[in-house]
N, C-alpha and C positions, 0 to 999 in steps of 0.2 A: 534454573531452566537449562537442563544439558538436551533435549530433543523437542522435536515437534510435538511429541503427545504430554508434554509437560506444559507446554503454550496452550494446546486445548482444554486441558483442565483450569488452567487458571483464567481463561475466557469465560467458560463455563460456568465459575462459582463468583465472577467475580459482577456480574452484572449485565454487562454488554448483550448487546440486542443484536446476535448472530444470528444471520437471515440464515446460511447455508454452511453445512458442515459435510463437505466431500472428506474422504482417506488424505490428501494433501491440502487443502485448501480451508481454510476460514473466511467469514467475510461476516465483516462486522458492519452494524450499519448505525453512524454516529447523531446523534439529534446536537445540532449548531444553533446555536442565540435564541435558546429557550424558545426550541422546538419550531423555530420557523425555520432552518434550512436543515438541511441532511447531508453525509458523505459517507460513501460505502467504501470499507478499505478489505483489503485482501492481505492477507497472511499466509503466508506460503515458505516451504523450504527450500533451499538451493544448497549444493557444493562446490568448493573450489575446486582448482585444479588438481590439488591434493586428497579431496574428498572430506574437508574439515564441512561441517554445516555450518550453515546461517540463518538466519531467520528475515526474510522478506518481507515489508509491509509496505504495499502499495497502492496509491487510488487515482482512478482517471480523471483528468483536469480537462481535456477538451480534442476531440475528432483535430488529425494532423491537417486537416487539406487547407492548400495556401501557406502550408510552415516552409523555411527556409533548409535549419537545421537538421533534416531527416536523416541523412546519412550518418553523423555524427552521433545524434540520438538514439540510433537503433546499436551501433558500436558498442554506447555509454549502456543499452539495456544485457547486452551479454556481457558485461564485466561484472564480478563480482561484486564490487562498492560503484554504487552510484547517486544519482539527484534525480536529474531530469532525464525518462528516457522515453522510446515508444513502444507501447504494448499494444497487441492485437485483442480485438473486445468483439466479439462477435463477427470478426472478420475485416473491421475497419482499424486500421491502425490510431493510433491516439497516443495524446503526450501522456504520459504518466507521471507523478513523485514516488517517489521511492528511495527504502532506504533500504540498508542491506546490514546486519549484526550478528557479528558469530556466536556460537550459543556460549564459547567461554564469557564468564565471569553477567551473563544478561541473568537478571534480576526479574522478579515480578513486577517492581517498581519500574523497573527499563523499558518493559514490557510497556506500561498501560504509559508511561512519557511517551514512547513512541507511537503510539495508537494516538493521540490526542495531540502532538504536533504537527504528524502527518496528515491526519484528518481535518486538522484547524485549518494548516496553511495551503493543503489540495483546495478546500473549499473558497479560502481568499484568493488563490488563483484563479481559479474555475469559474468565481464572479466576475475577476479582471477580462477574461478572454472572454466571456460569453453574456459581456452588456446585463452582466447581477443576474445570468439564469442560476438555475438548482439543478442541473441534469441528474448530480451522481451524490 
């Protein structure tokens, strides 16, 4: 996988139930514990400060309001590698997971591991914060 349109073909043939396919963006939308929950992850590309890319995969866990950590989070969202950060979703900011992978040496297989750790573990977060809803 050396670019972004090398991730969309292999989205594409490989199964996943991609709701939306913009020029940068992917969003796949994962079925959890046989098909009773769901999480929508985003695929997307970034560069560093060098212009190396990476590959971005991440899904909203739960609306910031009443979070402590803000400042810190939105820091952790504009760095290159990060975990936990905030993204804006419609205009409301939100925690996010997110993982961030340069395109050297990612694999297809690295690919769909990342798609299904970050998807599993947004969702187990996203039930911790929000008393077992399913928002995303």
């Amino acid at each position: 996988m050396r670019n972004f349109e090398s991730i969309r073909r292999h989205i594409n043939t490989t199964g996943y139930n991609s709701k939306m396919h913009d020029e940068d963006v992917i969003c796949i939308e994962l079925s959890l514990e046989k098909g009773t929950r769901h999480q929508s992850l985003f695929l997307s590309e970034l560069d560093d400060d060098d212009g190396r890319p990476y590959l971005r995969v991440s899904t909203a866990i739960a609306p910031t309001t009443g979070m402590d950590a803000k400042r810190a989070l939105a820091f952790n969202w504009q760095s290159v590698v990060g975990y936990l950060a905030i993204g804006d979703l419609d205009g409301v900011p939100y925690l996010q997971l997110v993982e961030n992978r340069p395109y050297e040496g990612l694999d297809a297989a690295e690919v769909d591991r990342l798609i299904l750790e970050i998807g599993g573990l947004g969702d187990r977060m996203e039930r911790m914060m929000s008393a077992g809803g399913d928002l995303f």
